[in-house]
VOPA-742270 format. One line per 4 residues: number of its first residue (from 1); for each residue x, y, z of N, C-alpha, C, O. Coordinates in nm, 3 decimals, always signed. Layout:
N
NUM	X Y Z X Y Z X Y Z X Y Z; ...
This chain:
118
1	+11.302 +18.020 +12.153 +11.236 +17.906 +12.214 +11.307 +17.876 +12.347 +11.429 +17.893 +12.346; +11.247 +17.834 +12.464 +11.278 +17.818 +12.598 +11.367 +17.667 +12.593 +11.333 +17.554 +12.555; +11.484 +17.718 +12.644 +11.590 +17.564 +12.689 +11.592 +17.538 +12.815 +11.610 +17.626 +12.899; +11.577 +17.420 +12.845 +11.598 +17.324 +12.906 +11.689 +17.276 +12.972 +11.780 +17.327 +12.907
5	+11.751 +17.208 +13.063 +11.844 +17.138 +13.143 +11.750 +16.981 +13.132 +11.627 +16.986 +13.139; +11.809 +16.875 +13.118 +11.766 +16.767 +13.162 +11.889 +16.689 +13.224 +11.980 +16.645 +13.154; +11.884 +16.678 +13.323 +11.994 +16.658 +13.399 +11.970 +16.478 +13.455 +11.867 +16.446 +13.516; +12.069 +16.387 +13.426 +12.057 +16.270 +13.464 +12.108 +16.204 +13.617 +12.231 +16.212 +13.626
9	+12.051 +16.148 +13.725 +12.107 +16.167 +13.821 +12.155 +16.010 +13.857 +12.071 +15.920 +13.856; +12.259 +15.991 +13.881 +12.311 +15.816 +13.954 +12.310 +15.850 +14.093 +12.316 +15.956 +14.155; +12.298 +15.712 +14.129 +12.303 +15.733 +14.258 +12.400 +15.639 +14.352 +12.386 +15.517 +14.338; +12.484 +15.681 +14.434 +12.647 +15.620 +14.478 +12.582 +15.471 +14.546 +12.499 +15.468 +14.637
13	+12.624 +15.385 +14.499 +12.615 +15.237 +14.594 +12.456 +15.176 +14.583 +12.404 +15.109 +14.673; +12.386 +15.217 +14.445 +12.282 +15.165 +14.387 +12.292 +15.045 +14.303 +12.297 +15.057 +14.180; +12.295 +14.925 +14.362 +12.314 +14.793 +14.307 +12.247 +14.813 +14.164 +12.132 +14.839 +14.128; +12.374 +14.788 +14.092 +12.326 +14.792 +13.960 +12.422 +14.617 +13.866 +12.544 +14.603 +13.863
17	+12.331 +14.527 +13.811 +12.384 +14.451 +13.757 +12.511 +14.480 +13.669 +12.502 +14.580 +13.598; +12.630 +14.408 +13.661 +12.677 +14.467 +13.532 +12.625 +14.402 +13.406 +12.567 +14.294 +13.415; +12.645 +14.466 +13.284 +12.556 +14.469 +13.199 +12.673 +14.352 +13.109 +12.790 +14.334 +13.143; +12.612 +14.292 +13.004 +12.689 +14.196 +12.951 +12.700 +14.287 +12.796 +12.630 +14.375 +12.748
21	+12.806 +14.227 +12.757 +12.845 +14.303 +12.622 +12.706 +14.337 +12.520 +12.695 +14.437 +12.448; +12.619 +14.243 +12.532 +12.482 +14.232 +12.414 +12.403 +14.348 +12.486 +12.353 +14.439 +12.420; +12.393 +14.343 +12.623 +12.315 +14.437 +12.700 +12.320 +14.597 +12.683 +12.230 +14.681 +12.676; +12.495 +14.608 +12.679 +12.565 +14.743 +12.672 +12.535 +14.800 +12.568 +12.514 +14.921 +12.579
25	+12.522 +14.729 +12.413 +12.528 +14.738 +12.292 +12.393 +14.792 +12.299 +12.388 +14.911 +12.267; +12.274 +14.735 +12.335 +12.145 +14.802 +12.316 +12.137 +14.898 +12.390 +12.063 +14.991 +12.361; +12.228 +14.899 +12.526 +12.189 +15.035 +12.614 +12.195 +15.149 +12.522 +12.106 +15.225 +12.486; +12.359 +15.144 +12.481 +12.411 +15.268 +12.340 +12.296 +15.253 +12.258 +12.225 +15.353 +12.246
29	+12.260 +15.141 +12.194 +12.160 +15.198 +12.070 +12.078 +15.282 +12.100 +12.070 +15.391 +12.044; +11.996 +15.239 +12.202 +11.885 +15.333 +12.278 +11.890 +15.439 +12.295 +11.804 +15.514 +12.249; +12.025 +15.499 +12.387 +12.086 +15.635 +12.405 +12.101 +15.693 +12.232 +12.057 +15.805 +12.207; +12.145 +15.637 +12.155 +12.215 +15.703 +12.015 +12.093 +15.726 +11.984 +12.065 +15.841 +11.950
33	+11.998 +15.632 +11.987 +11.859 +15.705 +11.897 +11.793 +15.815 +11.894 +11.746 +15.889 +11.808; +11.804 +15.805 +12.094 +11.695 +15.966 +12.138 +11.838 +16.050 +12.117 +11.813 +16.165 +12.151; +11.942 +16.042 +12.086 +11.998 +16.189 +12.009 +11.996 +16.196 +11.858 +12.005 +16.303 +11.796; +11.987 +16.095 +11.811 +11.911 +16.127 +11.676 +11.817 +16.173 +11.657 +11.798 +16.223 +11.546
37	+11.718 +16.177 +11.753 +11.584 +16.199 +11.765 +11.555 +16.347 +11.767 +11.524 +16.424 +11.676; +11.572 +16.367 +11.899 +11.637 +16.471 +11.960 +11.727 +16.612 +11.853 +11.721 +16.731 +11.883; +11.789 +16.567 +11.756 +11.879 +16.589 +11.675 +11.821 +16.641 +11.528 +11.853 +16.748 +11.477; +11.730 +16.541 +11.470 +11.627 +16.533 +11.394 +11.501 +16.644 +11.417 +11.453 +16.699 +11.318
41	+11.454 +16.672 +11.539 +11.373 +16.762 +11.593 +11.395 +16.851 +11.613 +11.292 +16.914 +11.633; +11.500 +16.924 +11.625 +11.584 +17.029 +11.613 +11.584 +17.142 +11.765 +11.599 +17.257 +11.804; +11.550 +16.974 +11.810 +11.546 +17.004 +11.985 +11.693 +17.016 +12.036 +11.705 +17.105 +12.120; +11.809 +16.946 +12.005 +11.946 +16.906 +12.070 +12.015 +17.063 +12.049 +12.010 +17.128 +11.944
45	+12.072 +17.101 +12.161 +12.137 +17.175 +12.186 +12.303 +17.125 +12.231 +12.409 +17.137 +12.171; +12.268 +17.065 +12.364 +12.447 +16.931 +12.338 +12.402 +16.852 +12.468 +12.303 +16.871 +12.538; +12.467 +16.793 +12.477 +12.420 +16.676 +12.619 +12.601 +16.570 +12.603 +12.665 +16.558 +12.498; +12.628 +16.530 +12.701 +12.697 +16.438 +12.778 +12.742 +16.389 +12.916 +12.747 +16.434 +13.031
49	+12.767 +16.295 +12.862 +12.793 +16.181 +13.021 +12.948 +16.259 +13.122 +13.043 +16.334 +13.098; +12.913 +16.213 +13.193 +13.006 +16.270 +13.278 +13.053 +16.165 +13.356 +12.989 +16.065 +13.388; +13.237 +16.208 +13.404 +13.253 +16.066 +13.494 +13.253 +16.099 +13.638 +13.246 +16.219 +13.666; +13.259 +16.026 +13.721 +13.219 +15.973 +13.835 +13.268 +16.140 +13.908 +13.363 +16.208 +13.871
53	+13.167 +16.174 +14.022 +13.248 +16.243 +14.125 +13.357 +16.244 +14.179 +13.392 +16.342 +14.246; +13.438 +16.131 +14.162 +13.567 +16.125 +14.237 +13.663 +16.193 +14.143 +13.770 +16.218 +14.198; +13.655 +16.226 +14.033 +13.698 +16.323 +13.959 +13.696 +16.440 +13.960 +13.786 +16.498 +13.898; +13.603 +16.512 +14.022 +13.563 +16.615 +14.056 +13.687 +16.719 +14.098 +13.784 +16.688 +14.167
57	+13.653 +16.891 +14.021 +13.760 +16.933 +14.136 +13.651 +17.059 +14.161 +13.564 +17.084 +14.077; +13.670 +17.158 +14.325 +13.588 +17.263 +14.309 +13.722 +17.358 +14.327 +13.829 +17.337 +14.385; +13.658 +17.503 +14.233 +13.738 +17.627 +14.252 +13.667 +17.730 +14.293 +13.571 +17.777 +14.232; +13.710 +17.768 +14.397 +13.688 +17.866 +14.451 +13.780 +18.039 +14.525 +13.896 +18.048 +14.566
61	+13.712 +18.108 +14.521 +13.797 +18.242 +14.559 +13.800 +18.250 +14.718 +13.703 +18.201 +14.776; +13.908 +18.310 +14.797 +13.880 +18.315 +14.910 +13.969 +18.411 +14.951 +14.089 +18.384 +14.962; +13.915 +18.541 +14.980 +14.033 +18.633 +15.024 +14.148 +18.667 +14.909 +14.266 +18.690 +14.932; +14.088 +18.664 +14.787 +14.179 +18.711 +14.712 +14.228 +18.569 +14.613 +14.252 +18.551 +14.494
65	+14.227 +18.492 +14.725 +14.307 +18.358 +14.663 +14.232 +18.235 +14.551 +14.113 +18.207 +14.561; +14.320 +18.173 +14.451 +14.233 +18.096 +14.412 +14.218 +17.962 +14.537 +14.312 +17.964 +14.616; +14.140 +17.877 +14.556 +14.207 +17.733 +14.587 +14.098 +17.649 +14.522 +13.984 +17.691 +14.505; +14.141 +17.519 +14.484 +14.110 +17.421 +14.488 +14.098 +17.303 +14.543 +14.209 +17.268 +14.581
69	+14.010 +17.217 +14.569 +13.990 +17.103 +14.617 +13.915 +16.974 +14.571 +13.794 +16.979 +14.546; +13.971 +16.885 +14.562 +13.951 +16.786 +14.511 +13.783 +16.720 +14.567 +13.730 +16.752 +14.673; +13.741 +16.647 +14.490 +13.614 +16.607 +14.512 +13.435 +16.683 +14.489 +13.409 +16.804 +14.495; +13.371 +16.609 +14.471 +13.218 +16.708 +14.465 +13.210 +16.843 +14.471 +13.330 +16.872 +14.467
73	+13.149 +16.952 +14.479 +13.139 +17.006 +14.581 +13.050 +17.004 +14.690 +13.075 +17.049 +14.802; +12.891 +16.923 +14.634 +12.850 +16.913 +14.770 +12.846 +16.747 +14.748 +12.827 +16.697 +14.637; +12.875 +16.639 +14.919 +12.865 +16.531 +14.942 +12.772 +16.485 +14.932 +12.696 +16.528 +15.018; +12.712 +16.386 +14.848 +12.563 +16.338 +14.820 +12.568 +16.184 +14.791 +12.675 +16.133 +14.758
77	+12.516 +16.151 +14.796 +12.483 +16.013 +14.750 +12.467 +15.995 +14.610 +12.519 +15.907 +14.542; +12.376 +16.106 +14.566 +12.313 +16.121 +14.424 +12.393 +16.256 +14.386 +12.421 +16.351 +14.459; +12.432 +16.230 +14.212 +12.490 +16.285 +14.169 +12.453 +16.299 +14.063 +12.383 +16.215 +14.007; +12.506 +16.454 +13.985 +12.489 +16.445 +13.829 +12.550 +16.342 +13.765 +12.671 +16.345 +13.785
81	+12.522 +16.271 +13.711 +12.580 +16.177 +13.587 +12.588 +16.230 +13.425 +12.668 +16.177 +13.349; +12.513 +16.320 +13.388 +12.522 +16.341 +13.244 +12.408 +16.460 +13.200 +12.354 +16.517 +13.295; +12.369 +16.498 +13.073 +12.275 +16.594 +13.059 +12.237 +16.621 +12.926 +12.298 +16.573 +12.830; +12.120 +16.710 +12.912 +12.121 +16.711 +12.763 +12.052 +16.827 +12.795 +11.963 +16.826 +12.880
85	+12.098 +16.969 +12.710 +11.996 +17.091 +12.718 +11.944 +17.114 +12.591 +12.004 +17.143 +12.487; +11.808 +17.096 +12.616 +11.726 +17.080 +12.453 +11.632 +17.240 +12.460 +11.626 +17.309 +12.562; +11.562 +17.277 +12.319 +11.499 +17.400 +12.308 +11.335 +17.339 +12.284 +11.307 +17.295 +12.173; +11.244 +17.339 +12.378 +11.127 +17.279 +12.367 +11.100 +17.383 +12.345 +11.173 +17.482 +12.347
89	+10.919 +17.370 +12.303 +10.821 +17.521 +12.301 +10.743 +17.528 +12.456 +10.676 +17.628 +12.481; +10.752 +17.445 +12.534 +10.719 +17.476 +12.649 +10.734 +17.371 +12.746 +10.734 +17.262 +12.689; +10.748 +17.361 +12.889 +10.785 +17.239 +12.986 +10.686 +17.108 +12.933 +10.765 +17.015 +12.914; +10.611 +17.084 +12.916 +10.527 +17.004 +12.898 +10.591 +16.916 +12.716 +10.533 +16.822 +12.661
93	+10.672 +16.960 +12.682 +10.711 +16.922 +12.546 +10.894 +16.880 +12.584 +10.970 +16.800 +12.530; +10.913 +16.965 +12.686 +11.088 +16.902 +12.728 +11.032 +16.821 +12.824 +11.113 +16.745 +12.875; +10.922 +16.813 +12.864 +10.872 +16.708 +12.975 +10.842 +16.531 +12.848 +10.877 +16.417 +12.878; +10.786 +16.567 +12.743 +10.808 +16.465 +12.699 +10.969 +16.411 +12.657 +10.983 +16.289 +12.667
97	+11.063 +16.472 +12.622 +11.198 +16.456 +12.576 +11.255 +16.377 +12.680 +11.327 +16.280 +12.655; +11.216 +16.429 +12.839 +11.300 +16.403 +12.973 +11.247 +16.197 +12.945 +11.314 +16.095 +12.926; +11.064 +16.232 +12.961 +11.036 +16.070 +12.944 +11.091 +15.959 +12.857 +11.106 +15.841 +12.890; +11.129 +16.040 +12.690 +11.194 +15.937 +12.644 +11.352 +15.945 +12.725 +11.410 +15.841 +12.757
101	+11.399 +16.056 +12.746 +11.566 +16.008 +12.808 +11.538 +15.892 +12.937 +11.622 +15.806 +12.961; +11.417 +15.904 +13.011 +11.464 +15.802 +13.129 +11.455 +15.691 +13.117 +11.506 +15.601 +13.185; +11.337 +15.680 +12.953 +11.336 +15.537 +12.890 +11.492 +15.492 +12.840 +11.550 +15.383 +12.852; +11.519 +15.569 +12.803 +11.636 +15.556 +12.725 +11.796 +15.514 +12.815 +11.899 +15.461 +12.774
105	+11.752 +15.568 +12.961 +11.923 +15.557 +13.020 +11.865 +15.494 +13.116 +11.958 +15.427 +13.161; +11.750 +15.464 +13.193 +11.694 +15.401 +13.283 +11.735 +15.473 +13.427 +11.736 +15.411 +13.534; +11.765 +15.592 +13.415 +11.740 +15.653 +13.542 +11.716 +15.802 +13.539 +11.734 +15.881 +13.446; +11.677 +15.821 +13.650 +11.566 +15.953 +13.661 +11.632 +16.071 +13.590 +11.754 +16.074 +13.576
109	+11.525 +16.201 +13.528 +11.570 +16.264 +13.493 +11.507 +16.361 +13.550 +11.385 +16.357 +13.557; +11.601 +16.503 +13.620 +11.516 +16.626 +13.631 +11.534 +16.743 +13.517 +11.620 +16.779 +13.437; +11.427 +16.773 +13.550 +11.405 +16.898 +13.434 +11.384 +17.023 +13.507 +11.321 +17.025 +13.613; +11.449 +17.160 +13.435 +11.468 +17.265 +13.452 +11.493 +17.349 +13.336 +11.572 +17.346 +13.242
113	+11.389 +17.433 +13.377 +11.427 +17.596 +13.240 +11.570 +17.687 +13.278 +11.613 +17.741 +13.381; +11.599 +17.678 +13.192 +11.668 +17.818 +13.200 +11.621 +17.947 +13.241 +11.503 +17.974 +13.219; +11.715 +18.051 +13.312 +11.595 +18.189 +13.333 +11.699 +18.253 +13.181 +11.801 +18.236 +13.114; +11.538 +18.360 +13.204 +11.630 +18.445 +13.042 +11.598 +18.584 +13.117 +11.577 +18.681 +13.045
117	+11.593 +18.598 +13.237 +11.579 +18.735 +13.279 +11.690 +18.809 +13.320 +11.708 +18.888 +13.412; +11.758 +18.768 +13.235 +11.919 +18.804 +13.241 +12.016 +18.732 +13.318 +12.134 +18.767 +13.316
């Protein structure tokens, strides 16, 4: 069966209320359900949150060498925030999964197949 990427995107300096303890509590319920759901359907493959870009490190080869550098690798505004790669029977069925996740985390989700052409 064809997997999926559903990739969650934040976006840097998007006024977002902070959420009050009662608020947070339903955000999680919401999120916990569609992986029960998800889980139950025998769609879940694995998914998690990720923290902020400023954590970030990139590695790269250069002339032999390793190096690293701290931050993104590319500078964006919008960033991955989190993910879930599920096994639909076709886009139109991980296209419904993506709709409940954006219900579920309240921000956008893109979707992408995997290639299996090696």
């Amino acid at each position: 069966m064809p997997q999926y990427l559903l990739s969650l995107h934040n976006v840097e300096g998007e006024a977002a209320e902070p959420m009050t303890g009662e608020e947070m509590q339903h955000s999680w319920a919401k999120v916990s359900a569609l992986n029960e759901e998800l889980q139950s359907a025998g769609a879940w493959i694995f998914g998690g949150a990720l923290h902020g870009p400023d954590t970030a490190t990139v590695v790269r080869v250069s002339d032999g060498d390793v190096l690293t550098t701290d931050g993104p690798f590319a500078e964006a505004k919008e960033h991955l925030g989190g993910f879930y790669i599920v096994e639909a029977k076709d886009l139109d069925a991980a296209l419904v999964w993506a709709a409940k996740a954006t219900a579920a985390v309240g921000k956008p989700i893109e979707v992408r197949p995997f290639r299996t052409d090696g």
